[in-house]
MARZA-782583 format. One line per field, with one value per atom (N, C-alpha, C, CB): residue in one letter; atom name; y negated, x, z negated. Coordinates in steps of 0.001 Angstrom, whole numbers. Glycine has a CB too. Example, Ala and Ser with C-alpha at 12.3 -4.5 7.8 and 13.67 -1.06 7.14 Angstrom:
2
aa <- (A	A	A	A	S	S	S	S)
at <- (N	CA	C	CB	N	CA	C	CB)
yy <- (5690	4500	3300	4473	2250	1060	-30	598)
xx <- (13190	12300	13200	11308	12850	13670	12900	14084)
zz <- (-7800	-7800	-7800	-9046	-7080	-7140	-7870	-5725)
***
This chain:
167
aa <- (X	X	X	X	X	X	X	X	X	X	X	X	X	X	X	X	X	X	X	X	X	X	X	X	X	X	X	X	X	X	X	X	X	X	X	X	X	X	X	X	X	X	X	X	X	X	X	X	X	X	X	X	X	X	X	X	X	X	X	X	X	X	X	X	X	X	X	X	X	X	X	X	X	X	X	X	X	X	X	X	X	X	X	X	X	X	X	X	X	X	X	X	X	X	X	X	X	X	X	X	X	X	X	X	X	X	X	X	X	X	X	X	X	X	X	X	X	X	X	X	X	X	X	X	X	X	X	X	X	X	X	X	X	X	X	X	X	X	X	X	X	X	X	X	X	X	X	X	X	X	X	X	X	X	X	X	X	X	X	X	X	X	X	X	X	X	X	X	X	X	X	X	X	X	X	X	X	X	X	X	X	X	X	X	X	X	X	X	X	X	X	X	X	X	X	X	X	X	X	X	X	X	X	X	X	X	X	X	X	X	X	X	X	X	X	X	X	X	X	X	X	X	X	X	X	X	X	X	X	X	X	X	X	X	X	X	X	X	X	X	X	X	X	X	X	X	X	X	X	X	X	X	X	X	X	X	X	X	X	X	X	X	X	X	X	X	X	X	X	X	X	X	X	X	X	X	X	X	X	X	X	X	X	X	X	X	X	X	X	X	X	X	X	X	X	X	X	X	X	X	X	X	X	X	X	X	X	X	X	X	X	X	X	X	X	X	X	X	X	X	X	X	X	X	X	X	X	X	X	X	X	X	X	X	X	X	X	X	X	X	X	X	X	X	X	X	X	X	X	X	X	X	X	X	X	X	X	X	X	X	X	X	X	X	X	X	X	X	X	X	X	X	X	X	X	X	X	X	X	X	X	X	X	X	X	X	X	X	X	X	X	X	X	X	X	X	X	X	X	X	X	X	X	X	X	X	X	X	X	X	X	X	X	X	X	X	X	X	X	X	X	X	X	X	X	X	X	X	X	X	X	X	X	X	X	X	X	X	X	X	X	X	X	X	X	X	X	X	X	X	X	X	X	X	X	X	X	X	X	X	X	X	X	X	X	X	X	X	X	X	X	X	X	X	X	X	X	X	X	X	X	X	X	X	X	X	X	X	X	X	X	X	X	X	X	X	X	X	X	X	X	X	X	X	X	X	X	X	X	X	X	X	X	X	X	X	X	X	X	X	X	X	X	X	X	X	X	X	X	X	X	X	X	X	X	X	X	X	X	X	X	X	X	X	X	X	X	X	X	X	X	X	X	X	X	X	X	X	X	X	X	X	X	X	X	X	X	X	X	X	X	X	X	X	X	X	X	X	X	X	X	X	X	X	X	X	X	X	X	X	X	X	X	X	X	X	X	X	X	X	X	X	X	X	X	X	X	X	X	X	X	X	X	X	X	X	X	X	X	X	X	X	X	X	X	X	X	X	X	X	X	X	X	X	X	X	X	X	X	X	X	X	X	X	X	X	X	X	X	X	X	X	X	X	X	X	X	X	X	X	X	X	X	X	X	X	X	X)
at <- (N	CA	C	CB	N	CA	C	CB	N	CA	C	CB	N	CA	C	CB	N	CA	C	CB	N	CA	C	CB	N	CA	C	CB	N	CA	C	CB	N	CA	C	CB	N	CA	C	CB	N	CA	C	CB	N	CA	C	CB	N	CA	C	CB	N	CA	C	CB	N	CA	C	CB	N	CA	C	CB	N	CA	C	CB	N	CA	C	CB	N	CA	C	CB	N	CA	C	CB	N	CA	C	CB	N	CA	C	CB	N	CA	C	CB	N	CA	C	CB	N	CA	C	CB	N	CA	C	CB	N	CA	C	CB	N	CA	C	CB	N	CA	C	CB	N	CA	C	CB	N	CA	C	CB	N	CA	C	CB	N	CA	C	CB	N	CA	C	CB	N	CA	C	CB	N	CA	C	CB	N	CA	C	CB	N	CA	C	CB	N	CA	C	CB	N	CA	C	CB	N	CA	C	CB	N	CA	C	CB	N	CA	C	CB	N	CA	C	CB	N	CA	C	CB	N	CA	C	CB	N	CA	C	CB	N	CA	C	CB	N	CA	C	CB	N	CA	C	CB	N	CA	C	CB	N	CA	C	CB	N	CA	C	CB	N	CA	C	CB	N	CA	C	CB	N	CA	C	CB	N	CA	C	CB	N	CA	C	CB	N	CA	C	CB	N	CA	C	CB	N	CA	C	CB	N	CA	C	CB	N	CA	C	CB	N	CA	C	CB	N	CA	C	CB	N	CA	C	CB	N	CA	C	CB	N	CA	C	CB	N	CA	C	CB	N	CA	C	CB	N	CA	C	CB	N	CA	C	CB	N	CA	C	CB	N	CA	C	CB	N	CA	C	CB	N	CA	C	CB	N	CA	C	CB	N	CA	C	CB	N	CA	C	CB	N	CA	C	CB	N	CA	C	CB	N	CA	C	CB	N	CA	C	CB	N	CA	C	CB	N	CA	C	CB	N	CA	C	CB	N	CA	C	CB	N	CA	C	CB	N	CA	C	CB	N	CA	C	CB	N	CA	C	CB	N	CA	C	CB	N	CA	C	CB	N	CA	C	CB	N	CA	C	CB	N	CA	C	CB	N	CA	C	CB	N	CA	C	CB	N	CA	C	CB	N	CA	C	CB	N	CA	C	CB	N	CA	C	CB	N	CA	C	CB	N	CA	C	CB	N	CA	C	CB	N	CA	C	CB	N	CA	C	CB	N	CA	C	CB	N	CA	C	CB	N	CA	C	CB	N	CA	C	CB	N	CA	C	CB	N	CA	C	CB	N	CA	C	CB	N	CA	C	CB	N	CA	C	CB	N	CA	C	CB	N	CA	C	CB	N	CA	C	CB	N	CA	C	CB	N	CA	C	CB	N	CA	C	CB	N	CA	C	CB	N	CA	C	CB	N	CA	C	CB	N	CA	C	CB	N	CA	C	CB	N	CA	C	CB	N	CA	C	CB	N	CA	C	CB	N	CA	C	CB	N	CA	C	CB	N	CA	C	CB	N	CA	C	CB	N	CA	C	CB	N	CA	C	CB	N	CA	C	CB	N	CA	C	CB	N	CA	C	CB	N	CA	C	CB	N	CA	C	CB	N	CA	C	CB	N	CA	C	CB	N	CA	C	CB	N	CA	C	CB	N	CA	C	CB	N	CA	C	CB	N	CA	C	CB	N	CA	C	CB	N	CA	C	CB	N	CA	C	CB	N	CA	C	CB	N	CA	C	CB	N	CA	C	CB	N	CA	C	CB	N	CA	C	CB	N	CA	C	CB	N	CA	C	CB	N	CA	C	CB	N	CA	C	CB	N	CA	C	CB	N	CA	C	CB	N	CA	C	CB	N	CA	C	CB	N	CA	C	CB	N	CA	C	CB	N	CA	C	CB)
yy <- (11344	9992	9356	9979	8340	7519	7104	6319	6566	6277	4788	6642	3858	2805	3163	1803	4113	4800	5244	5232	6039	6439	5027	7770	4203	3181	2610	1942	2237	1318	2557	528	3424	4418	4455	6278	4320	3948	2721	3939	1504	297	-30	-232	907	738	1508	1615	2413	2870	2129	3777	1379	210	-543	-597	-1403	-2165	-1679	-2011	-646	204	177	2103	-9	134	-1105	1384	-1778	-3168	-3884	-3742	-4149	-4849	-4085	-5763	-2503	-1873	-1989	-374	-1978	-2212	-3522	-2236	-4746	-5720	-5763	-6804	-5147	-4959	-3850	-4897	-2979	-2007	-2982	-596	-3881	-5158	-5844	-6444	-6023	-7141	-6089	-8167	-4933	-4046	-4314	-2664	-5035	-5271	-6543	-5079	-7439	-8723	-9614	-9130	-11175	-11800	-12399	-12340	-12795	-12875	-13883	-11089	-14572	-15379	-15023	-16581	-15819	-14874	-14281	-15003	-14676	-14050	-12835	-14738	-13006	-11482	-11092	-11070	-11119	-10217	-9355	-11147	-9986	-9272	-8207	-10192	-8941	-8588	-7064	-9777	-6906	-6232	-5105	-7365	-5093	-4301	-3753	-4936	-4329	-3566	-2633	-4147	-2837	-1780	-1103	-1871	-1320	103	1068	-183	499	1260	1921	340	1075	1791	2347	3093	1556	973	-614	1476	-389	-1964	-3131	-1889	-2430	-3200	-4235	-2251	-5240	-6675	-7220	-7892	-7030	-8143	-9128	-8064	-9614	-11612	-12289	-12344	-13586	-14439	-14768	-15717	-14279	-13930	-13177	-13391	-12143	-11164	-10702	-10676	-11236	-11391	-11955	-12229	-14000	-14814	-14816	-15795	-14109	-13654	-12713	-13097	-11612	-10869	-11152	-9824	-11921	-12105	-13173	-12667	-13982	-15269	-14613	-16705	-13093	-12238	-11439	-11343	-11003	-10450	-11278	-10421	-12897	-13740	-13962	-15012	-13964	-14536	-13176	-14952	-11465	-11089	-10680	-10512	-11273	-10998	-10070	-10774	-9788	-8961	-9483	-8359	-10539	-11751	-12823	-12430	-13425	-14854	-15602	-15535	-16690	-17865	-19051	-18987	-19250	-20174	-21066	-19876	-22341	-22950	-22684	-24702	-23023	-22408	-23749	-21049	-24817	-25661	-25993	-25217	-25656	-25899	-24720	-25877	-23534	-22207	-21798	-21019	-21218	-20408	-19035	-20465	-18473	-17082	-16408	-17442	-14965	-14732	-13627	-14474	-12665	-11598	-11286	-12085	-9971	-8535	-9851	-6125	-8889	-9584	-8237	-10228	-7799	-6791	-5814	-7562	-6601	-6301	-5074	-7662	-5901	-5587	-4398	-6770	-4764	-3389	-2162	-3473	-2320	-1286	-725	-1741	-1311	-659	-216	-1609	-777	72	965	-332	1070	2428	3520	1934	3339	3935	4744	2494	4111	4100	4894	2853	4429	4787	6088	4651	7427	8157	8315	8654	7752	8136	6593	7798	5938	4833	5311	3699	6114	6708	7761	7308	8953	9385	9006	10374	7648	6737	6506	5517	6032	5637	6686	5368	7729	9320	9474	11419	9305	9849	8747	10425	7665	6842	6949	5104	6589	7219	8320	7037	8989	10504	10440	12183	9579	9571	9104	8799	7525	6534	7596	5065	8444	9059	10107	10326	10617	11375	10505	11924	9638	8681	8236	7383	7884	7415	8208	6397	9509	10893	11196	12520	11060	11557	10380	11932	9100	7953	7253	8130	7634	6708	5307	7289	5167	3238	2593	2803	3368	2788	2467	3846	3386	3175	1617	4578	1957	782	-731	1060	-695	-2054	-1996	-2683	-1568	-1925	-2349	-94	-1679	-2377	-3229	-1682	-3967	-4972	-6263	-4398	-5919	-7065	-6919	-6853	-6047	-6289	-7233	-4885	-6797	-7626	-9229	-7050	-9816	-11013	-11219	-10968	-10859	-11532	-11939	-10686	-10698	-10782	-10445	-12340	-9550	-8674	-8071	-7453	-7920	-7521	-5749	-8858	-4906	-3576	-3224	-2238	-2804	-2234	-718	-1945	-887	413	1985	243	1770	2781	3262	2497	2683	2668	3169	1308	2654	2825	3968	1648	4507	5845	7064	5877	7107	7344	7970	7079	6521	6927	7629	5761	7452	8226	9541	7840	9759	11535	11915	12289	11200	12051	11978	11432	10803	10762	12470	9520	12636	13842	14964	13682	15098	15887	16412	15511	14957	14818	15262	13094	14634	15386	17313	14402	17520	18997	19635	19248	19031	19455	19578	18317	18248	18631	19293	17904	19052	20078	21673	20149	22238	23467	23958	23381	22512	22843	23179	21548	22265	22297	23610	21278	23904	25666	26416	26055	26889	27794	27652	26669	26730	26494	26850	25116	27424	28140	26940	28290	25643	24591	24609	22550	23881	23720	21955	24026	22029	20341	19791	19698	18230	17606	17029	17055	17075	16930	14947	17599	15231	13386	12832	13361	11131	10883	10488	9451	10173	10027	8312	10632)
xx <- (11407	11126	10160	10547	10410	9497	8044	10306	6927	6073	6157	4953	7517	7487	8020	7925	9036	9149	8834	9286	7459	6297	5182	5131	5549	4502	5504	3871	6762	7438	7146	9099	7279	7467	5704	8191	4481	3385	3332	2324	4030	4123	4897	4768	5956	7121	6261	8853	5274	4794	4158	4158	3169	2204	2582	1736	3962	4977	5273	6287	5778	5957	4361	6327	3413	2669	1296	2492	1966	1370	829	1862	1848	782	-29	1448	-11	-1311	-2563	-1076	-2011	-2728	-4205	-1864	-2832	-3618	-3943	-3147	-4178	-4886	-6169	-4117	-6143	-7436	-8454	-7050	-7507	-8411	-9300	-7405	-8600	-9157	-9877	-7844	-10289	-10909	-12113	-10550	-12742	-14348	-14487	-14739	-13999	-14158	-13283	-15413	-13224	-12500	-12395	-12407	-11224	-11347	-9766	-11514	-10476	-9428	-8465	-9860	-7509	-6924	-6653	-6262	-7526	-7932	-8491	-8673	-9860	-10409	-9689	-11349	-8783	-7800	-7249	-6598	-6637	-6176	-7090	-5652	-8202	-9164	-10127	-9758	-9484	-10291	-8980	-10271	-7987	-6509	-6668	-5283	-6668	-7246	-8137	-7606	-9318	-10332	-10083	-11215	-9529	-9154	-8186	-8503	-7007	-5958	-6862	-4680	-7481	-8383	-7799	-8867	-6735	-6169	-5897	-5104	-5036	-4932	-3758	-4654	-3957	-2897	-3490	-2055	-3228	-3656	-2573	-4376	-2416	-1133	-1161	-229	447	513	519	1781	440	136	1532	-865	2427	4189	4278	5100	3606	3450	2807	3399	1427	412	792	-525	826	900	2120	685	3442	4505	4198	5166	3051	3126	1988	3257	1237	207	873	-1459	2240	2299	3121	2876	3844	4518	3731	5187	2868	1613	925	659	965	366	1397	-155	2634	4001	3896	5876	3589	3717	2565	4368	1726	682	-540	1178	-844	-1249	-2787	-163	-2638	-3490	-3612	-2531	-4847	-4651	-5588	-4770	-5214	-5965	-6833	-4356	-7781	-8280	-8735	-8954	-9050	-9317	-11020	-8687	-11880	-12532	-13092	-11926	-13382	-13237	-12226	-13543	-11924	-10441	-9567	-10616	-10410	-9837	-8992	-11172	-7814	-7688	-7974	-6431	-8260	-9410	-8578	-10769	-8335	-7576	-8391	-6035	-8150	-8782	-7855	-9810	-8344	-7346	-7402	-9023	-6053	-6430	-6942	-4668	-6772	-7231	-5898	-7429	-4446	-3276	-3120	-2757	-3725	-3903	-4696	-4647	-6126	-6657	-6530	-7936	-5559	-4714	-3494	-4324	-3081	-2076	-2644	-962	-3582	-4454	-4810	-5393	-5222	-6139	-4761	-7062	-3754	-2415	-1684	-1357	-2224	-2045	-2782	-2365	-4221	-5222	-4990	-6702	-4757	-4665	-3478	-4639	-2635	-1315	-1698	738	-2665	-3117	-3938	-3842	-5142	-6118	-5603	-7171	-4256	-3934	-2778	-3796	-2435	-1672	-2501	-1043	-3824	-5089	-5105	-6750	-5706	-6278	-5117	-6924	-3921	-2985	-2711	-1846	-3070	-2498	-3644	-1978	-5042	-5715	-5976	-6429	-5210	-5498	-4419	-4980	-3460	-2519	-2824	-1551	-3712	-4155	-5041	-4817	-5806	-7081	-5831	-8443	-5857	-4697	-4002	-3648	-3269	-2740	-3690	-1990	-5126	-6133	-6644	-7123	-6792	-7535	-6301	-8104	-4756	-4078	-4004	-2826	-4130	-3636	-3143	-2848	-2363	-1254	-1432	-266	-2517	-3116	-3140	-4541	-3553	-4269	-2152	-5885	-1535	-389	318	416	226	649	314	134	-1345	-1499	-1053	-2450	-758	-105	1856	-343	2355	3339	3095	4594	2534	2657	1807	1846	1205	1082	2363	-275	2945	4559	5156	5787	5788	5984	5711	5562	4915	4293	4073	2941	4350	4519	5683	4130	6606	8127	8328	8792	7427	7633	8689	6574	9246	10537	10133	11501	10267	9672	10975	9183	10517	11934	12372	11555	13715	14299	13633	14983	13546	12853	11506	12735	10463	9473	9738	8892	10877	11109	12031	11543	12825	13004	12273	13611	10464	10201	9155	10527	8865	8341	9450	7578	10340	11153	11003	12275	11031	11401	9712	12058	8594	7295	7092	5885	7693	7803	8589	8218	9355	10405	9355	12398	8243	7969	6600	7977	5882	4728	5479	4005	7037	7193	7568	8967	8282	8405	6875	8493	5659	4470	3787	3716	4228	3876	4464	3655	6175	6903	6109	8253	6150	5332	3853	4954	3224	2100	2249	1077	3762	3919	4298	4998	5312	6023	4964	8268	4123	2602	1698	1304	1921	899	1181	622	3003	3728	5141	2130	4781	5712	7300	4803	7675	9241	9195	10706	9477	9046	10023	9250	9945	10645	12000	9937	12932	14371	14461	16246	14591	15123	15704	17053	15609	16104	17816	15055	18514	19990	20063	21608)
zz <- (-9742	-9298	-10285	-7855	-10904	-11520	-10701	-11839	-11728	-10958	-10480	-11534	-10840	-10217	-9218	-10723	-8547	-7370	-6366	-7401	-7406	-6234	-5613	-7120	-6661	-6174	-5054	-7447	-5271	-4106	-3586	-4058	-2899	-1688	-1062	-2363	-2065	-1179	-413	-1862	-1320	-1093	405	-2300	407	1482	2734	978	2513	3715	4422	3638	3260	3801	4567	3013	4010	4628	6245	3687	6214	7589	8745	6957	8139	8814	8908	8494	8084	8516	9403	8470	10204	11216	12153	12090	11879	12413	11503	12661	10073	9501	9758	8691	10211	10473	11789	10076	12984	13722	13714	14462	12778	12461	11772	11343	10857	10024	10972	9336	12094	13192	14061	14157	14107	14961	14590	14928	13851	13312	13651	11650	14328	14755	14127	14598	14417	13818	12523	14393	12013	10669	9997	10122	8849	8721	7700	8529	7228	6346	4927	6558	4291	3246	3445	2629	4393	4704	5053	5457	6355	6574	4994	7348	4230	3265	2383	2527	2278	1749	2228	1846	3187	4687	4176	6860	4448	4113	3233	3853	1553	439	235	-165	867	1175	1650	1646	3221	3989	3352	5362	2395	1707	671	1071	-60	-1078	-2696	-246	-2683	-3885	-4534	-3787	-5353	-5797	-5195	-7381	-3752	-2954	-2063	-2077	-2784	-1869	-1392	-2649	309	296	534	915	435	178	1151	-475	1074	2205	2496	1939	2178	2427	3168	1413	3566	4267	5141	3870	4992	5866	7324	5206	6720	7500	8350	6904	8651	9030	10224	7936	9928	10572	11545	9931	10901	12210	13087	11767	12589	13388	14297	12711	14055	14942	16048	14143	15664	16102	17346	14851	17031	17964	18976	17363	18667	19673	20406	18800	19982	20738	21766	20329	21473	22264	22253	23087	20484	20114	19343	19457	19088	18006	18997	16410	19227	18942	17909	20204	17728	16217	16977	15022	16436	16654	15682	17289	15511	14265	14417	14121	13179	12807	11737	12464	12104	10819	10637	9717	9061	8186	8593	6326	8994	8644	10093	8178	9761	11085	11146	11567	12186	12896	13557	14068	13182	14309	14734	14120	15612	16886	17529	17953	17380	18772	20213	19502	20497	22430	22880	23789	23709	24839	24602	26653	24636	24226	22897	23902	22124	20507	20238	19712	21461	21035	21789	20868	22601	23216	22606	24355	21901	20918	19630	20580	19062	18292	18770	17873	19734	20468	20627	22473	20749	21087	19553	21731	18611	16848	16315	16056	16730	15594	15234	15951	15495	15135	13613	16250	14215	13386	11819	14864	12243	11194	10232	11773	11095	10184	9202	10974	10000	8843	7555	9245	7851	6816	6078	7170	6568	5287	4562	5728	5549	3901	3409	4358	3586	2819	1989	3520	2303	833	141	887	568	-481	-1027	-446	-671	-1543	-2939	-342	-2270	-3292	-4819	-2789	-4476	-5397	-5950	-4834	-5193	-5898	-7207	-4365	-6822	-7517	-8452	-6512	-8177	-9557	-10311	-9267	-9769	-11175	-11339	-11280	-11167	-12059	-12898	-10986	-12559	-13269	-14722	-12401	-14263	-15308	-14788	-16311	-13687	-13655	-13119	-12924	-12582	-12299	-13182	-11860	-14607	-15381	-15999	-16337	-16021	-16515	-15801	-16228	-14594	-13687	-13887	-12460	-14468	-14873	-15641	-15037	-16693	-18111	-17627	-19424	-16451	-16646	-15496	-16791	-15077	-14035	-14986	-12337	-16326	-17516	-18255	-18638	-18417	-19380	-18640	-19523	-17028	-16130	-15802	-15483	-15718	-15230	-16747	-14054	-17464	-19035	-19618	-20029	-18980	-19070	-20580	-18613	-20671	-22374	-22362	-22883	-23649	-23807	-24564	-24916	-23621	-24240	-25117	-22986	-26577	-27387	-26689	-29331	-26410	-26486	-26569	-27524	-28017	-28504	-27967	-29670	-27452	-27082	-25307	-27544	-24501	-23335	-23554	-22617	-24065	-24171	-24408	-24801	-25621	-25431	-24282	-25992	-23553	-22539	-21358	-22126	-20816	-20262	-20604	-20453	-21881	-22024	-21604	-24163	-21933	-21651	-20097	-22487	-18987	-18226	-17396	-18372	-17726	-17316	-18114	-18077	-18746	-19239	-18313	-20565	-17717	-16895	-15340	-17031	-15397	-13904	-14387	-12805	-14938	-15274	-14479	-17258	-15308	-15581	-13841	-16761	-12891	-11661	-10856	-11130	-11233	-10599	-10463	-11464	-11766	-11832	-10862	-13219	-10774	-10412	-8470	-11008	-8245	-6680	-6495	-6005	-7216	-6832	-7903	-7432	-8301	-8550	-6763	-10261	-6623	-5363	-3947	-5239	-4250	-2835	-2220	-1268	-2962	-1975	-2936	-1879	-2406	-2995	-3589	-1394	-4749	-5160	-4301	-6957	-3819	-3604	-4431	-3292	-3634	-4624	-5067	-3292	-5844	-6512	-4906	-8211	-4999	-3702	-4432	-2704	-3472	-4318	-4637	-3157)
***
């Protein structure tokens, strides 16, 4: 699996667990929505900030079901657990808290290994829309297959069975 792979597959968990996410956010009082996001990042404890595409969707789902409500705030809108909300958190938290250590253990592990530091470099190729030569993306492929070889080994030394490619 590539590490843009492994990143969608942390990414896709997050996704999966979102709007608990954003009710653990709202377990410290209320908050609008930037902090909300802002509040998310920290708790994940990588370089995952999510979008206001994503955010604002799920809390406006969150409020229809009775889980959130908003209040204005000024300019700003505020939202807060109901009683609802923090009963289904309370019903979660367990299975939330260990989504957190495990994604951060992961990130910890990708930036001792490099690989964050690899990630920004292609998420500036990306949003630049650089044209990487061939040659340069083949080599990285083969050192890629060379870095998984290298963890493969380290999973079966350690007793486990690596995980198989997904199809």
């Amino acid at each position: 699996m590539s590490s843009d792979s492994r990143t969608e597959l942390v990414k896709g968990r997050i996704r999966g667990m979102f709007r608990y996410l954003v009710l653990y956010a709202l377990s410290e009082g209320p908050a609008h929505g930037y902090a909300i996001m802002k509040k998310i990042s920290e708790i994940v404890g990588m370089d995952y900030v999510p979008s206001s595409g994503v955010l604002y969707p799920t809390l406006h789902a969150l409020e229809r079901e009775g889980y959130v409500r908003s209040f204005m705030d000024g300019r700003r809108r505020v939202y807060e657990l109901t009683d609802k909300g923090r009963a289904e958190l309370e019903s979660r938290i367990k299975d939330i808290e260990r989504f957190v250590r495990s994604v951060r253990r992961v990130h910890a592990i990708a930036r001792r290994m490099g690989i964050s530091r690899i990630m920004r470099l292609a998420a500036f190729i990306v949003e630049r829309d650089i044209e990487v030569p061939q040659q340069i993306v083949s080599e990285i492929e083969r050192r890629v297959k060379e870095i998984e070889e290298l963890l493969r080994k380290a999973i079966a030394d350690a007793g486990y069975k690596p995980p198989t490619e997904p199809e």
